[in-house]
N, C-alpha and C positions, 0 to 999 in steps of 0.2 A: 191258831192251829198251824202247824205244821205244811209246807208245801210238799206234796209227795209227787207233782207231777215233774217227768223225767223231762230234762231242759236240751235245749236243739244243740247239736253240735253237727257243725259243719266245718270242709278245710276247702280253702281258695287257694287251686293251684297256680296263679299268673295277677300280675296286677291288671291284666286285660279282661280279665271276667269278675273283677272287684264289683262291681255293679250288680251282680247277678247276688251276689249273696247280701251285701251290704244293708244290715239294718241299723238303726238308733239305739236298740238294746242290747247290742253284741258288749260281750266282751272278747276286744280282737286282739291277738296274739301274734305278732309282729314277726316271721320268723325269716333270718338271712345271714345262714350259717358260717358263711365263706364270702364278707365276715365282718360285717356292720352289725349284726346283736349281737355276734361273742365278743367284739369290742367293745362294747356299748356294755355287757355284762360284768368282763374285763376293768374296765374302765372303774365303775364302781367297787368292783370288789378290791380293788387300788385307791378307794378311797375319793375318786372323785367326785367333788361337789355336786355338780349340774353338768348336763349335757343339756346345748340347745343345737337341737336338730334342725338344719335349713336343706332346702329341695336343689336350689342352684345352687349352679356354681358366683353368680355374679352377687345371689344374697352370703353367700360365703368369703368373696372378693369384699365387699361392703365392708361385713362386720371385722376383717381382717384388716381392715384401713381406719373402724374404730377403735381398735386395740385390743380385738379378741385375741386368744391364742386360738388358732383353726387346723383341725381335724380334717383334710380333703384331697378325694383320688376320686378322679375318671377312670373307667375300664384298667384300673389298678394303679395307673400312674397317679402319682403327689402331682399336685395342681402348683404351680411355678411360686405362689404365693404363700402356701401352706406351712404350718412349722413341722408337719410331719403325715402320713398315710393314714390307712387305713387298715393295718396290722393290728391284731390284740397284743402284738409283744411293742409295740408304741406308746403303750398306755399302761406305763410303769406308774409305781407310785411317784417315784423319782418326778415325773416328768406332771403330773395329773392330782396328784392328792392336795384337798383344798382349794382345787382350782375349778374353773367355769369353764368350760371346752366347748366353741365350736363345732358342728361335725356334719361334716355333707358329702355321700357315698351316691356310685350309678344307684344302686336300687332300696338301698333300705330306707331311706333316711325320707325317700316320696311317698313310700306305703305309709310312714308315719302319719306324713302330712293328709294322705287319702284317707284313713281311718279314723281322722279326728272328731268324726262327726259322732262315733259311736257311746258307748255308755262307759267303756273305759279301754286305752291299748297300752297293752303292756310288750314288753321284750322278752321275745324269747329265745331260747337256742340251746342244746344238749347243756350248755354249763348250770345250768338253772333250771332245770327240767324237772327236777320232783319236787322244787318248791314249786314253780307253774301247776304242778298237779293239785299240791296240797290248796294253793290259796285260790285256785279254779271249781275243785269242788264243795267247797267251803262257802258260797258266792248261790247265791238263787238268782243267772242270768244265762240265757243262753250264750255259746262258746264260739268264734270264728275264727282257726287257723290259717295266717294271711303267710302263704310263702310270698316271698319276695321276688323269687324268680332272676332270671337273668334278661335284661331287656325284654319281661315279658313272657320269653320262653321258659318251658316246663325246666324245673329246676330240681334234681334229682336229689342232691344233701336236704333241702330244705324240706323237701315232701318226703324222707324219711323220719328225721326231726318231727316234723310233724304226725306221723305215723307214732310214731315213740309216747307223743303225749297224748294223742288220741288215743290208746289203747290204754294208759292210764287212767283215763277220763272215764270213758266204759266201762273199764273194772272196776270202778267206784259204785256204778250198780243209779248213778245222779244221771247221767244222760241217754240221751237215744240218736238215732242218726240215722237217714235217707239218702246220704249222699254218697254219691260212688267214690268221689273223691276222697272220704274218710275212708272204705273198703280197701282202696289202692294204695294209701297212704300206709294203711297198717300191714298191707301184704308187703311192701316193699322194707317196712320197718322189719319184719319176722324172717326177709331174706338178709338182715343186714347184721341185724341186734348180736350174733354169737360171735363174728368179726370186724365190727363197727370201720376200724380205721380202715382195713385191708378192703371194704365193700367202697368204703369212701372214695378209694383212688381210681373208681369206675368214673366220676362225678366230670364232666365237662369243666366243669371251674375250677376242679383242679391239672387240666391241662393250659386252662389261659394265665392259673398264677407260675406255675412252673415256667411258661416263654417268658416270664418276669424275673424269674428267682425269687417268686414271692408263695411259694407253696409251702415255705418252712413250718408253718402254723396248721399244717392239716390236722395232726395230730392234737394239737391243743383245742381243736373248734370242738374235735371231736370224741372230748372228754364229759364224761359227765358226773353232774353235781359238782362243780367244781365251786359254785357259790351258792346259799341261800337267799339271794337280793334278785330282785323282781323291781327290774326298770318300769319305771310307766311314766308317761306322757299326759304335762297337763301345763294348762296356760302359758304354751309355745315350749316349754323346756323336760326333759327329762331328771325326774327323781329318785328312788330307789326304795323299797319298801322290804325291809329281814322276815322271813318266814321260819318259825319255830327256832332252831338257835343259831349260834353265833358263830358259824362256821366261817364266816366274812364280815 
């Protein structure tokens, strides 16, 4: 028979309250829009092999002295060792197709590593966001949307993003939800949804890429469906799974 009971969705706005929601059966949703998962989404839809995700920087130093090719920036900077950042426009096919990438980011790439315990995390971010719908309510598990946050702090792109697929999720009529942080999420997505980019330039993290010159990419984080591939995370590396056709 049939499950008809409506499965829990909840969204985790900070990796500092990751505890509070964290169960075994989640399926968690990795979201760090600006811009470790639109790279990371980037990345495959450019044909790369494998992403193996490391939390430091000194596990990134390591593997970079193994003869990985390494993906790595602190607070935006390329790490002195790295063959390149953490830009989605770095992750051409030119540079990434057919190949094994390293990749270690301030925030996304530890929520990775925190969320491993659960039943499955996948990547998310506005480029891949209605296959995230489609292969989320397709799944009989409850749903946890993991912003990434900025050191922790409330991260504004990413809890709209989040907002975006949580109202998806709902309108599939598959879940239910108690949590204010889903309510907030989706209200800030309904202030955002009819001017996406122009809401975007509100975003803190797009004033710390700009003191870089590295804000060039807001508009691309902040496209969507730009792939049908759904990263996930499994036995230390990331893979990439096509939902419905072959748009990527």
């Amino acid at each position: 028979m049939m499950n008809t009971e409506k499965r829990r969705l909840e969204v985790c706005l900070s990796p500092a309250i990751y505890d509070k929601h964290a169960h075994d059966d989640n399926l968690v949703v990795v979201i760090d829009v600006l811009r470790a998962t639109s790279s990371i989404c980037t990345a495959f839809a450019n044909g790369v092999e494998r992403i193996i995700p490391v939390a430091t920087v000194e596990e990134a130093r390591s593997k970079k002295e193994a003869g990985y090719t390494v993906a790595s920036e602190r607070d935006g900077y390329v790490l002195d060792f790295a063959d390149f950042g953490n830009s989605p426009f770095n992750f051409t096919a030119e540079k990434v197709k057919g190949k094994e990438i390293v990749y270690s980011t301030t925030n996304g790439t530890r929520c990775i590593h925190m969320a491993s315990h659960s039943r499955e995390v996948l990547i998310g971010s506005f480029l891949n966001l209605s296959a995230l719908a489609e292969y989320l309510i397709a799944q009989d598990a409850p749903v946890l949307l993991f912003c990434a946050s900025w050191k922790d702090r409330f991260s504004l792109e990413d809890t709209v993003c989040a907002g975006a697929l949580a109202e998806l999720l709902l309108k599939s009529g598959k879940f239910d939800s108690i949590c204010d942080a889903v309510t907030a999420s989706i209200d800030l997505w309904s202030l955002a949804k009819d001017d996406l980019n122009s809401y975007s330039l509100k975003a803190a993290q797009k004033g710390r890429l700009a003191s870089k010159g590295l804000d060039d990419c807001m508009e691309f984080c902040h496209q969507i469906d730009f792939t049908n591939l759904i990263p996930y995370y499994t036995d230390g590396i990331l893979l990439a799974k096509t939902i419905g056709g072959s748009k990527n």
